[in-house]
C-alpha positions in Angstrom: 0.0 0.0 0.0 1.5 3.5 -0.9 1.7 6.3 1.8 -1.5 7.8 -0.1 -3.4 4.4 -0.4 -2.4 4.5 3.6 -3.6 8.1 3.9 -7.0 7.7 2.0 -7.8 4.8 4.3 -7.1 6.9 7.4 -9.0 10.1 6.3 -12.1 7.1 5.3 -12.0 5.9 8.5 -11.8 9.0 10.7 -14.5 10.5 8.7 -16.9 7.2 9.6 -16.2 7.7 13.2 -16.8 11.6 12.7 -19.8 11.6 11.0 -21.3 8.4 11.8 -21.1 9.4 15.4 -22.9 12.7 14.6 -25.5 10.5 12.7 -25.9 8.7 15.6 -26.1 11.3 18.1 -28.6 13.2 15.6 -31.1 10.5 15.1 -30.6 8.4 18.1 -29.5 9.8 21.1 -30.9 13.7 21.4 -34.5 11.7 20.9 -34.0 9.4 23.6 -32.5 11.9 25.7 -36.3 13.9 24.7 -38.6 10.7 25.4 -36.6 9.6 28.7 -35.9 13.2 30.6 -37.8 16.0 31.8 -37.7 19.1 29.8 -35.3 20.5 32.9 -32.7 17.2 32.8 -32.2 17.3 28.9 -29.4 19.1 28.6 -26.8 18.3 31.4 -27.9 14.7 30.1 -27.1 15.5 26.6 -23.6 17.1 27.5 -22.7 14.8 29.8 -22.9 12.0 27.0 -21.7 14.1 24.1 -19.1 15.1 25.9 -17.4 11.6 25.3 -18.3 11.7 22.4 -16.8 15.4 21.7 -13.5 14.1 22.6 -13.6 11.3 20.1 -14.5 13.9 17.6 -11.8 16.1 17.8 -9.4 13.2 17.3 -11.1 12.1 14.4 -11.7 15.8 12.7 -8.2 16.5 13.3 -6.8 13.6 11.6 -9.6 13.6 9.0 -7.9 17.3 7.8 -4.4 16.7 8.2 -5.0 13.3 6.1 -7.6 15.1 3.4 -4.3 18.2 3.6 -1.8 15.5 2.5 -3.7 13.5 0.2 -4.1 17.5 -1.8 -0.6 17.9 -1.5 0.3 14.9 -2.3 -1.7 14.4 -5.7 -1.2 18.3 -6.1 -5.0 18.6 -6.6 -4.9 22.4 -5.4 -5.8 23.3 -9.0 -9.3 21.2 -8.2 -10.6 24.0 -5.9 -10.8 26.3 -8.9 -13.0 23.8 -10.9 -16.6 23.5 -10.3 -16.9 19.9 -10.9 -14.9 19.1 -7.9 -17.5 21.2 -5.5 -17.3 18.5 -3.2 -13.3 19.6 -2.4 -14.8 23.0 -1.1 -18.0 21.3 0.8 -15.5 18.6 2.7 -13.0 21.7 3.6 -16.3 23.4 4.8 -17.5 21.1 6.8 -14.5 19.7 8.3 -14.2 23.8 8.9 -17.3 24.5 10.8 -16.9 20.9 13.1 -12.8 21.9 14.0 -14.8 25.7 14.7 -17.3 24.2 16.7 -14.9 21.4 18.6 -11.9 23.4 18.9 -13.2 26.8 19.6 -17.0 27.4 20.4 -17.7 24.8 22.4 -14.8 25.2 25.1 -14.5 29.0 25.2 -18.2 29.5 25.2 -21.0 27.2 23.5 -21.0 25.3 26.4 -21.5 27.9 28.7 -23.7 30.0 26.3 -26.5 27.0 26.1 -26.4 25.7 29.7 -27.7 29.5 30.9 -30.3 29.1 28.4 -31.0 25.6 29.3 -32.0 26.9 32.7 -34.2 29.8 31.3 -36.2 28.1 28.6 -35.3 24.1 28.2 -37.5 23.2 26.0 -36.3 25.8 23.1 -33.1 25.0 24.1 -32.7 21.6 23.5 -34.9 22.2 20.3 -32.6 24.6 19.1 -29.6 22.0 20.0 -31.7 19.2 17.5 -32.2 21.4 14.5 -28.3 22.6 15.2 -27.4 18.7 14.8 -29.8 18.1 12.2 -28.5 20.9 10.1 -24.4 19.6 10.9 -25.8 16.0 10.0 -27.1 17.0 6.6 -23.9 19.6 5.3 -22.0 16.3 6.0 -24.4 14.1 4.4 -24.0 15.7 1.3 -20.6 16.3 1.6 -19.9 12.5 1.8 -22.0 12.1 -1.0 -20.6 14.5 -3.2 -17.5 13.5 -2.4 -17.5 9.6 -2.7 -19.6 10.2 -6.7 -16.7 12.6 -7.2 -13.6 10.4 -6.8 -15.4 7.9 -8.7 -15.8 10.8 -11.7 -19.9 11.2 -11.2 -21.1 14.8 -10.5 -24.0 14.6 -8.2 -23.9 18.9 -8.9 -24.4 18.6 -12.8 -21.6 20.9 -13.7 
């Protein structure tokens, strides 16, 4: 296996952990967490969990990008973020962008803090607004994927 066969595996894998734990977190856990708790438990239950999970993710965002950076450098396929056919180069940068944003820098320096005083003011629109916040991350990744795995194999999902 070459060192971009080996890299391609590893950015594969980390983005299955990464988004496949979002999907499950999206579609499984936040409506548990709404059918077994309270309006008032819901979201020191949800952050208590996620925050396992948040760890994982950073792991696997961060080595997602630095995999996804190598594999463009190593294949020198800068030129494909100035050709509309490969879209799905600019949608995986975005979203691995707005999950590092939200892992790296929101959540710890403030997110955290921001929702837990609005948990205890108004629970139920909080956790609502927490669902349709992982609902919207769950389908920008979707559709990255998606664009992304018909684009490698030469199919444009955009039409261009």
């Amino acid at each position: 296996m070459t060192d971009f066969g080996i890299a391609r595996a590893l950015h594969l894998v980390m983005v299955v952990l990464w988004i496949g734990g979002v999907g499950m977190v999206t579609t499984v856990l936040l409506p548990g967490i709404r059918r077994a708790y309270p309006p008032r438990e819901r979201f020191g239950a949800f952050h208590a969990i996620e925050a396992r999970f948040a760890r994982q993710a950073r792991w696997t965002t961060a080595l997602a990008g630095l995999s996804g950076l190598y594999m463009t450098w190593r294949i020198d396929a800068w030129d494909w973020f100035a050709s509309a056919p490969f879209w799905w180069m600019h949608a995986m940068v975005l979203t691995w962008l707005v999950f590092t944003v939200m892992l790296f820098i929101a959540e710890p320096f403030f997110l955290d803090r921001l929702l837990e005083r609005r948990a205890v003011r108004d629970p139920v629109a909080t956790y609502r607004l927490v669902e349709r916040l992982h609902w919207v991350l769950l389908t920008l990744s979707l559709i990255t994927v998606a664009g992304a795995a018909a684009g490698v194999a030469g199919i444009n999902l955009a039409g261009f």
